[in-house]
LOPABA-711569 format. One record per residue (C-alpha): residue number from 1; residue in one letter; chain; x, y, z. Coordinates in pm, whole numbers, always signed. Layout:
BEGIN
(atom NUM "A" "A" (X Y Z))
...
This chain:
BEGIN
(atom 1 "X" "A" (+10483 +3489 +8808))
(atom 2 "X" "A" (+10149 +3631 +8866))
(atom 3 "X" "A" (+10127 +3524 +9200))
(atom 4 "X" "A" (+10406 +3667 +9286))
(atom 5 "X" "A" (+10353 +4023 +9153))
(atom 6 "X" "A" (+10024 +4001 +9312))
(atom 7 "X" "A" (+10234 +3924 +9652))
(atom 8 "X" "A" (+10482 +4207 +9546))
(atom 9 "X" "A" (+10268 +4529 +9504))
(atom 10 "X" "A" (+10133 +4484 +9805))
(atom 11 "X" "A" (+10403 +4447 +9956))
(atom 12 "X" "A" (+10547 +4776 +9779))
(atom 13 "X" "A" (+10315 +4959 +9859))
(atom 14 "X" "A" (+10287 +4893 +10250))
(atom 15 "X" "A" (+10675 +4948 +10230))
(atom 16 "X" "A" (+10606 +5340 +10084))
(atom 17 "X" "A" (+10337 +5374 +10387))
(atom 18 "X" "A" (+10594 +5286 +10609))
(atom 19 "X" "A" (+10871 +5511 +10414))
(atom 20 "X" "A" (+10592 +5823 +10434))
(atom 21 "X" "A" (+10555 +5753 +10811))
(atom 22 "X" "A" (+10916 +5775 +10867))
(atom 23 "X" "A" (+10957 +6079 +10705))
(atom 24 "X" "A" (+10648 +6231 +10854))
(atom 25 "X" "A" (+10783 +6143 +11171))
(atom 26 "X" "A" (+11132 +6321 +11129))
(atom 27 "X" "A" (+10979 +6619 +11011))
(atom 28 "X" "A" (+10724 +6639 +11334))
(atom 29 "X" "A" (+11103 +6595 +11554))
(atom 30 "X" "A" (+11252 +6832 +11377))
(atom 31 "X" "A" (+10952 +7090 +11428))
Protein backbone atom coordinates (compact mmCIF):
# COMPACT_ATOMS: atom_id res chain seq x y z
CA UNK A 1 0.00 0.00 0.00
CA UNK A 2 2.91 2.17 0.55
CA UNK A 3 4.25 1.74 -2.66
CA UNK A 4 1.52 2.66 -4.16
CA UNK A 5 0.78 5.98 -2.39
CA UNK A 6 4.31 6.73 -2.97
CA UNK A 7 3.43 6.10 -6.89
CA UNK A 8 0.13 8.12 -6.33
CA UNK A 9 1.22 11.61 -4.99
CA UNK A 10 3.37 11.96 -7.51
CA UNK A 11 1.33 11.27 -9.77
CA UNK A 12 -1.30 13.85 -8.17
CA UNK A 13 0.63 16.24 -8.09
CA UNK A 14 2.06 16.30 -11.78
CA UNK A 15 -1.75 15.97 -12.67
CA UNK A 16 -2.45 19.66 -10.70
CA UNK A 17 0.75 21.05 -12.77
CA UNK A 18 -0.85 20.03 -15.71
CA UNK A 19 -4.50 21.29 -14.44
CA UNK A 20 -2.62 24.91 -13.51
CA UNK A 21 -1.13 24.93 -17.07
CA UNK A 22 -4.41 24.48 -18.63
CA UNK A 23 -5.97 27.05 -16.90
CA UNK A 24 -3.08 29.41 -17.28
CA UNK A 25 -3.30 28.80 -20.77
CA UNK A 26 -7.10 29.71 -21.21
CA UNK A 27 -6.73 32.71 -19.35
CA UNK A 28 -3.56 33.97 -21.67
CA UNK A 29 -6.42 33.11 -24.90
CA UNK A 30 -8.86 34.78 -23.42
CA UNK A 31 -6.57 37.99 -22.79
Amino acid sequence: MAVVLGMLIPFLKYQLIIAQAIEWDKLEIKT
